[in-house]
C-alpha positions as CSV (number, residue, x, y, z in Angstrom):
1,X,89.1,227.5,74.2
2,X,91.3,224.5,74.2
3,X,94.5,226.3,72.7
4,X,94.0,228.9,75.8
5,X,93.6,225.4,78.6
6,X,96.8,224.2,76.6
7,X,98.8,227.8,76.7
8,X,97.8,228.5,80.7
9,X,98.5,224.7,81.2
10,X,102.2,224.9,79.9
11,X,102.8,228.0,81.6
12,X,101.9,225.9,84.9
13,X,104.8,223.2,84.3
14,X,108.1,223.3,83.1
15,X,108.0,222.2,79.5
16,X,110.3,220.7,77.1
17,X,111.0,222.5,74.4
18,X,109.1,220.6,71.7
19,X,105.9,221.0,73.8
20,X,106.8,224.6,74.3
21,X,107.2,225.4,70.3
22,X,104.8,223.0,68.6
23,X,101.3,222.7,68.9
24,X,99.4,219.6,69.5
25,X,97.7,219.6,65.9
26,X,101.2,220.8,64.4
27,X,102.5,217.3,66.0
28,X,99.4,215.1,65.3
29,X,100.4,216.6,61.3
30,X,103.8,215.5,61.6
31,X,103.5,212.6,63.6
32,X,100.7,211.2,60.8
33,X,102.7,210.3,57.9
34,X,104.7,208.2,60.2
35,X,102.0,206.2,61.0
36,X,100.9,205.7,57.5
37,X,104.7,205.0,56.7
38,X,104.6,201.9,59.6
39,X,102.2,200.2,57.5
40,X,99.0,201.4,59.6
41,X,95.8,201.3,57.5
42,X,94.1,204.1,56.4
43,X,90.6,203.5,58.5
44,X,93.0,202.1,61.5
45,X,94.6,205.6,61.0
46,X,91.6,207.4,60.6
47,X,90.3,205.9,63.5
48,X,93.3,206.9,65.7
49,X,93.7,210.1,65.1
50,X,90.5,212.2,63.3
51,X,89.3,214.5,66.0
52,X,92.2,213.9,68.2
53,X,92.5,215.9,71.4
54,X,95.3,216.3,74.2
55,X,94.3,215.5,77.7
56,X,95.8,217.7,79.3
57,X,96.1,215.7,82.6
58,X,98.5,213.0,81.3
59,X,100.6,216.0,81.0
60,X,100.3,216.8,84.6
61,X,100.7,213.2,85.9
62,X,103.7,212.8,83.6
63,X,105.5,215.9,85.0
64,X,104.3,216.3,88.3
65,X,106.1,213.3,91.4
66,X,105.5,213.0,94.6
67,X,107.0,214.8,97.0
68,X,106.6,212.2,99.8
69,X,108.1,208.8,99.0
70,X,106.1,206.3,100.6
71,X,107.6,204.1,103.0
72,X,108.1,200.4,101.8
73,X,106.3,199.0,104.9
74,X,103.4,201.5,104.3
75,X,103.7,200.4,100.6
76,X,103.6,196.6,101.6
77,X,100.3,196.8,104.1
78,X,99.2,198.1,101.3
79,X,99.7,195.5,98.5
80,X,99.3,192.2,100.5
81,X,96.4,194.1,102.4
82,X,93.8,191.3,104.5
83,X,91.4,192.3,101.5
84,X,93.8,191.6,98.6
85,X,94.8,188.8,100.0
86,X,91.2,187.4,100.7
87,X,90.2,188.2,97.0
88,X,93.3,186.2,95.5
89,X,92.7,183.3,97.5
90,X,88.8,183.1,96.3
91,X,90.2,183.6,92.3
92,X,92.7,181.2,93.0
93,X,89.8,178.7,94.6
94,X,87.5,179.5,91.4
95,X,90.2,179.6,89.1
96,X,92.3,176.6,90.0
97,X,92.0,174.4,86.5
98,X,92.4,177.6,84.3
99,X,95.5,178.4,86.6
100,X,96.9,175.2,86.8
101,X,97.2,175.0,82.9
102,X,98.5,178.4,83.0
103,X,101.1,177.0,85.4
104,X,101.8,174.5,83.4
105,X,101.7,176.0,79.9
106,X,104.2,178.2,80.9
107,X,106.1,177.6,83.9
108,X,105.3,180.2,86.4
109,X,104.0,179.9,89.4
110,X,100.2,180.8,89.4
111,X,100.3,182.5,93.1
112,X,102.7,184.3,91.4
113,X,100.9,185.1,88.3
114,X,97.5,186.1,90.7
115,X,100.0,188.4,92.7
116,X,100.6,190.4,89.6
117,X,97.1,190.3,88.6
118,X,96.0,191.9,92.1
119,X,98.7,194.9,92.3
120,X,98.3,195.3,88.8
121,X,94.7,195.9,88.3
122,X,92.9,194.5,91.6
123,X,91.7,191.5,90.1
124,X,90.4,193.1,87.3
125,X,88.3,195.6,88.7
126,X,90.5,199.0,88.5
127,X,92.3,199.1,84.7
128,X,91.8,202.4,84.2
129,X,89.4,204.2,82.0
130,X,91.6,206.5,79.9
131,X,91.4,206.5,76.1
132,X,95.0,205.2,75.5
133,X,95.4,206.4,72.4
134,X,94.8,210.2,73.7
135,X,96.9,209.6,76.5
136,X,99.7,208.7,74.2
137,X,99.4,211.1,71.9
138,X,99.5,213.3,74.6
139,X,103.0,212.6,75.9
140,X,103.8,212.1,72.7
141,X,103.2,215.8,72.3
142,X,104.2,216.9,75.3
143,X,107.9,215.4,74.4
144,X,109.6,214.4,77.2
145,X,109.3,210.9,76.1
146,X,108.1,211.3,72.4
147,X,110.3,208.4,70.6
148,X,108.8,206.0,73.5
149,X,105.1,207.0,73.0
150,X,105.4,206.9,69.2
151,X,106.4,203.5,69.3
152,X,103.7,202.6,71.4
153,X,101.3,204.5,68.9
154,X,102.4,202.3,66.0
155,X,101.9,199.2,68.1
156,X,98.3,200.1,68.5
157,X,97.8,200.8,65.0
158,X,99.2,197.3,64.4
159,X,97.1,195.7,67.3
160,X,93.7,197.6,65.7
161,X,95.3,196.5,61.6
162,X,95.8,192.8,63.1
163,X,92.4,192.6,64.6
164,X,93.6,192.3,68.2
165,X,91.5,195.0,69.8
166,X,89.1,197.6,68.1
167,X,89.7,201.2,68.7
168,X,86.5,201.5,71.0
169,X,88.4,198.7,73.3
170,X,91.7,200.9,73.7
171,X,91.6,201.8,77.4
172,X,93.7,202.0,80.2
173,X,95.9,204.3,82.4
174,X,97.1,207.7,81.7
175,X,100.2,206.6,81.0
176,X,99.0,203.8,78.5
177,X,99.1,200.7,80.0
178,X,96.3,198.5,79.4
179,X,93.9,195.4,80.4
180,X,93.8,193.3,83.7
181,X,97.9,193.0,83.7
182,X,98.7,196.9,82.4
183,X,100.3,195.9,79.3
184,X,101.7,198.3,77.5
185,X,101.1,198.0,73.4
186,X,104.4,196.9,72.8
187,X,104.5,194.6,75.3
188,X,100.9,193.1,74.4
189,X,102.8,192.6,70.6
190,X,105.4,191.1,71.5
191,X,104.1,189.0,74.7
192,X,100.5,188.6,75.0
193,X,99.0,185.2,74.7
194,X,95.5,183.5,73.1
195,X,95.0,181.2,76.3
196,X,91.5,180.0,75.2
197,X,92.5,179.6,71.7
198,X,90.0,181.7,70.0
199,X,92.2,184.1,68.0
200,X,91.6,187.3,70.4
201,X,93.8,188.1,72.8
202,X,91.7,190.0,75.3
203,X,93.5,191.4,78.3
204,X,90.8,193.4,79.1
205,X,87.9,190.8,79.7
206,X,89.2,187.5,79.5
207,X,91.3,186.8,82.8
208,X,93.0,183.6,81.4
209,X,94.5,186.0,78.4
210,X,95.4,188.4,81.0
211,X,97.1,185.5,83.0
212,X,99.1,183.7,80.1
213,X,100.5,186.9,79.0
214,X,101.7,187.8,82.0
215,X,103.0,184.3,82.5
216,X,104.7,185.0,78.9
217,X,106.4,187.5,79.8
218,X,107.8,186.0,82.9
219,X,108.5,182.8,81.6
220,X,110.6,184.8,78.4
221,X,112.5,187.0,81.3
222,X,114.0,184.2,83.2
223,X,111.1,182.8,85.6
224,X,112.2,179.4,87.0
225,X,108.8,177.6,88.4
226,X,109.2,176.6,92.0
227,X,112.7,178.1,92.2
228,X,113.0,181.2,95.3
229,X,111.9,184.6,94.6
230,X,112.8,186.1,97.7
231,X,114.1,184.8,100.9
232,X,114.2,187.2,104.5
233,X,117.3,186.6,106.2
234,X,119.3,187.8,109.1
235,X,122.7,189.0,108.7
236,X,125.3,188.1,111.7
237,X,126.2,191.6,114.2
238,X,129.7,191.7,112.9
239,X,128.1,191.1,109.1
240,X,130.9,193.8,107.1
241,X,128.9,195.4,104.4
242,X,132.1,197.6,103.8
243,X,132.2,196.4,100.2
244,X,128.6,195.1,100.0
245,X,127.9,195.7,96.4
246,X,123.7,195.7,95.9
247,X,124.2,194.1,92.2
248,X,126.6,191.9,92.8
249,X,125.0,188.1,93.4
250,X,127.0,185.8,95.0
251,X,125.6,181.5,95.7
252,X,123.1,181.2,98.7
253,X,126.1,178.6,100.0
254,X,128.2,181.7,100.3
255,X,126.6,183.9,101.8
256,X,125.6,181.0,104.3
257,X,129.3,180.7,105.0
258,X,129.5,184.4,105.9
259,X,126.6,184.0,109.0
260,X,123.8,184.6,106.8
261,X,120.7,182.7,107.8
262,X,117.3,182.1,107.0
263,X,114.8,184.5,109.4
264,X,112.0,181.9,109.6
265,X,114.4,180.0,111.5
266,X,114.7,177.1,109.3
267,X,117.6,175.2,107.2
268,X,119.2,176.2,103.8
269,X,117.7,173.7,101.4
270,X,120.3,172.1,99.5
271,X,118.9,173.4,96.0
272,X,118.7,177.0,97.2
273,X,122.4,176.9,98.4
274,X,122.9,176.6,94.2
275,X,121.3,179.6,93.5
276,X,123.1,183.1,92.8
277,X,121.2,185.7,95.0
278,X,121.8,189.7,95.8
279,X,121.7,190.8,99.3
280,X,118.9,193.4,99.5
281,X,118.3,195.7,102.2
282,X,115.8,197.9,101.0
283,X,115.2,199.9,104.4
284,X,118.7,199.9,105.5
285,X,120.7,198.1,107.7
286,X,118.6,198.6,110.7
287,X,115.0,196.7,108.5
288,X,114.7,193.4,107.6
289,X,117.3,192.0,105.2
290,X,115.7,189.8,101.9
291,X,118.5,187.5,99.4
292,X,116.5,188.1,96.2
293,X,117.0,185.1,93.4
294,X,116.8,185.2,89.3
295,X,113.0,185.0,90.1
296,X,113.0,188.3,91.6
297,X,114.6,190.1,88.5
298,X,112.4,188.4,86.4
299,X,109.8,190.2,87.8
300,X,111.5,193.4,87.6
301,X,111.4,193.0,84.4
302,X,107.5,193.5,84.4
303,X,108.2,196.4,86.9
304,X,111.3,197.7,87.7
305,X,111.3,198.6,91.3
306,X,111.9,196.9,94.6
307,X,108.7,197.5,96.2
308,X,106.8,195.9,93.8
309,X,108.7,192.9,93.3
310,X,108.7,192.4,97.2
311,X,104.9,193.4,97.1
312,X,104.2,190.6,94.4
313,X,106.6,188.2,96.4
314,X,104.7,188.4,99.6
315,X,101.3,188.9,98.1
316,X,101.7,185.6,96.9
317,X,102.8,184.1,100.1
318,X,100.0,185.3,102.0
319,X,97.4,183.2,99.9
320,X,98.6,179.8,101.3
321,X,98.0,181.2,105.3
322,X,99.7,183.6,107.6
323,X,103.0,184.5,106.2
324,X,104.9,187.7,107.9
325,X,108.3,189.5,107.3
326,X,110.0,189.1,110.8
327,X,112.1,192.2,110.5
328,X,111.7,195.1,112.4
329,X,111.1,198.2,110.1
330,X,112.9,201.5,110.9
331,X,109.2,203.5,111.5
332,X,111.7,206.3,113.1
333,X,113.7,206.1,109.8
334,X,111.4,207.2,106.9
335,X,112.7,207.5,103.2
336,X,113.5,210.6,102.9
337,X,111.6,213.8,100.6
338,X,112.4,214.8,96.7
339,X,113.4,218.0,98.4
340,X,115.4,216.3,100.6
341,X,117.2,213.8,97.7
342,X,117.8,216.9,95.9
343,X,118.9,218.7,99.1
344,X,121.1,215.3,100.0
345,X,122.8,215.3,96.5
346,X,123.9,219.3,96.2
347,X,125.3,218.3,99.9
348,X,127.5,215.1,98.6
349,X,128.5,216.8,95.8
350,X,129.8,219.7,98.2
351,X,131.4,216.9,100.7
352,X,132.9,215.4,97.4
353,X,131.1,212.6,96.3
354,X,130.2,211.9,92.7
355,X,125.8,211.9,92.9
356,X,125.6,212.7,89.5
357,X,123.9,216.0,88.4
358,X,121.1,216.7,91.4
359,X,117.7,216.3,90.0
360,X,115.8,215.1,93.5
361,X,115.8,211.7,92.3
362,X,117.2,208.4,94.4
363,X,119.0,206.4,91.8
364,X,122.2,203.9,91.6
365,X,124.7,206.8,91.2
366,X,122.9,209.0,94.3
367,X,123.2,205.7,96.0
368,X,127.1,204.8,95.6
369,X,128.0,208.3,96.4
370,X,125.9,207.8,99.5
371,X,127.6,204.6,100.1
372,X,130.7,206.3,99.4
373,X,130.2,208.9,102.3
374,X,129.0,206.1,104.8
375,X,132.0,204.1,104.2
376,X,134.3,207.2,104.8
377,X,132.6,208.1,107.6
378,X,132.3,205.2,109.8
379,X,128.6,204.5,109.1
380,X,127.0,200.5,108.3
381,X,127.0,201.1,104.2
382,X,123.8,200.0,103.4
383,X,122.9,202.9,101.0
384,X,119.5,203.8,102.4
385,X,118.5,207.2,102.1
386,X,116.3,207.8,105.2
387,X,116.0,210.9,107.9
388,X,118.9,209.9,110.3
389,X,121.4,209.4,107.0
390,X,120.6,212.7,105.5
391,X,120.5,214.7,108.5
392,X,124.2,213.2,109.2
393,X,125.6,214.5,105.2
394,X,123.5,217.8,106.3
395,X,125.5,218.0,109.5
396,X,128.8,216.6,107.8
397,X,128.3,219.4,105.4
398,X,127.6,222.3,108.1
399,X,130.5,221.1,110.1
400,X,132.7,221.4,107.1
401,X,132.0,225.2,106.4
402,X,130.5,224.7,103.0
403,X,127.3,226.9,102.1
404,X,126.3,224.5,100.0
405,X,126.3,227.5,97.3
C-alpha cells in the first residue's frame, strides 16, 4: 500500500529524476553506508533509520508554492500582531534577568532576540510536531535538495552520538527545522549554546538555550548591540533612483546629503550618520521607504528575506509602546502572482531584457531586468513587481506586436 500512495503521489507532482527512478528503500540502502562512514554509531544509526518511512507530505510542501504572494503589509499585521506583541512584552517582563545576561553574554539586543523567538515559534508554543528525521529523509529522497538534507542527516546523527538530543526529542517542521528558534541541525552544531550550563543544549524546552543560540548566531553574523537595524525614511520628490542600486550601501551622512530624512520627524544622530546602510523600498516607490543597517543583514542571515527581517525589526519596537511605520502602503498595488512573475518574465524577455530563464519566481536577476525596463521607459526604478508594473510590461509587450510565443 505505501509503494502505490508513493507511485500515485509522484505522478501528482513534477519529480526530479532521482525520485522518479529510485525508491525510497533503494535510497535509505544507499544513503546508509554514508552515515556509518560520517562516523554515526551503530545504535544512533539504527535508531535513525530501521523502519524508516517517507511522509509523503514534505514532498508536497517542498514542491508545491503559493500562488498568491502575500502582501508585506498583510505579512507585517501579521507578525507584530496586538497579541504577539502583548505576549513578548509579558516574556520580556518574566524573563528580564535571564535576558539581560543573554544580552550581555552575547551582545544582541534581547527585544531583538524575543522578536525572533515570537515569529519563529510563537513563544514556544508552535515548533512543529514532525519527526525530523522522516521529514529529512524524505527530501532527501525526493532529490531536489538531496546533498543539503544529507548533510543535515549526519548532523543529527552527530547531535544523537554527542548526546545533545535523543532520537525520541527530534521534532520540528516539515522541512527540518527544530526547537523554540527553528534551528536547523547544522546550525544547532555549529551555533547552539548551553545557557544554563548543564551540558544539554535544549532548544526545544529550555527558552534560555533557545535564546543564547539564537543570540550566537547573530552575534557570529555581524550583530552590533544597540547599533540601527532599520530606520523608515522619506526620500525628497525629486529623489533620482535612476541608478539606485538595492545592494549597494552607502554612509547614513550621504544619503542625508541627498534629502533623505528620518520619517519620525527627528534628527540624524551623529553615530548613525557613520553607519553604511541600503536604501530599501520593499513596496515600491509609492510605500514607505526603510535605510536598513549591518544589523539588518545579520538577521538575514538567520532568514533570508525582507519580510522577516522587517517583521523581527518592528516586532521588537512594538514591545517598548506604540511604534508605527508612517508610510502609506500601495493597498491598490499588490505584489503580483507566480503566474504573473512567470507571465512578467516571458514578457521582458520578449521586450529584451535579460530575467534569466522564467521559472515564476521574483529574484535579483527578474528584478534588474525589471529595473532595466522602468529605467528605459520613464518609470521611478524601484524594482517592485506589483499590478500596475506588470500590467505596463504586458501592455509594452502588446503594443510592440510580440505574441509572446
Amino acid at each position: 500500500m505505501t509503494r502505490l500512495i508513493i507511485a500515485l503521489v509522484l505522478a501528482m507532482w513534477p519529480a526530479t529524476a532521482q525520485a522518479q527512478d529510485e525508491s525510497f528503500a533503494s535510497w535509505l540502502a544507499g544513503f546508509q553506508p554514508r552515515l556509518e562512514a560520517s562516523g554515526a554509531s551503530e545504535a544512533t544509526v539504527a535508531a535513525m533509520l530501521d523502519g524508516l518511512e517517507p511522509d509523503l507530505s514534505a514532498i508536497e510542501r517542498d514542491r508545491t508554492q503559493p500562488e498568491f504572494v502575500r502582501p508585506l503589509w498583510e505579512y507585517l499585521d501579521i507578525a507584530a500582531s496586538s497579541l504577539r506583541v502583548r505576549n513578548g512584552a509579558d516574556e520580556i517582563a518574566g524573563r528580564r534577568g535571564m535576558l539581560t545576561n543573554i544580552e550581555n553574554r552575547f551582545g544582541v539586543d534581547y527585544e531583538i532576540l524575543v522578536a525572533v523567538w515570537g515569529l519563529e515559534s510563537s513563544y514556544g508554543a508552535i515548533q512543529g510536531d514532525r519527526d525530523v528525521v522522516q521529514s529529512l529523509a524524505t527530501l532527501a529522497w525526493e532529490g531536489r535538495r538531496r546533498s543539503w538534507a544529507e548533510a543535515q542527516l549526519i548532523a543529527v546523527a552527530r547531535m544523537i552520538d554527542r548526546g545533545y538530543a535523543r532520537r525520541d526529542e527530534l521534532y520540528g517542521s516539515w522541512a527540518g527545522a527544530m526547537g523554540q528558534t527553528q534551528f536547523i541541525p547544522e546550525t544547532y552544531l555549529a551555533r547552539a549554546a548551553d545557557f544554563d550550563g548543564d551540558g544539554h543544549i535544549d532548544i526545544w524546552n529550555n527558552v534560555g538555550d533557545a535564546l543564547a543560540s539564537s543570540a550566537n548566531l547573530l552575534s557570529e553574523a555581524g550583530w552590533m548591540r544597540e547599533a540601527p537595524v532599520v530606520v523608515e525614511v522619506i526620500l525628497p520628490d525629486a529623489f533620482d533612483l535612476t541608478n539606485w542600486d538595492p545592494g549597494a550601501a552607502r554612509m547614513t551622512a550621504e544619503w542625508s546629503m541627498r534629502g533623505v530624512t528620518r520619517a519620525d520627524g527627528t534628527d540624524w544622530s551623529a553615530d548613525t550618520l557613520m553607519y553604511a546602510a541600503r536604501l530599501n523600498l520593499p513596496a515600491g516607490r509609492r510605500g514607505p521607504a526603510f535605510l536598513t543597517f549591518p544589523n539588518f543583514r545579520a538577521l538575514m542571515r538567520y532568514n533570508n528575506s525582507t519580510s522577516y527581517g522587517i517583521g523581527v525589526w518592528l516586532l521588537s519596537q512594538r514591545f517598548n509602546g506604540e511604534f508605527i511605520i508612517r508610510g502609506d502602503w500601495p493597498e491598490d498595488d499588490p505584489p503580483i502572482t507566480r503566474s504573473q512573475t512567470l507571465a512578467l518574465q516571458q514578457g521582458l524577455v520578449e521586450l529584451g531584457y535579460n530575467p534569466g530563464a522564467p521559472d515564476g519566481m521574483f529574484g535579483p536577476n527578474t528584478r534588474q531586468a525589471l529595473m532595466d525596463f522602468q529605467r528605459d521607459n520613464g518609470y521611478p526604478v524601484d524594482g517592485y513587481a506589483g499590478r500596475i508594473m506588470y500590467d505596463q510590461v504586458i501592455a509594452t509587450l502588446a503594443a510592440s506586436g510580440s505574441t509572446g510565443d
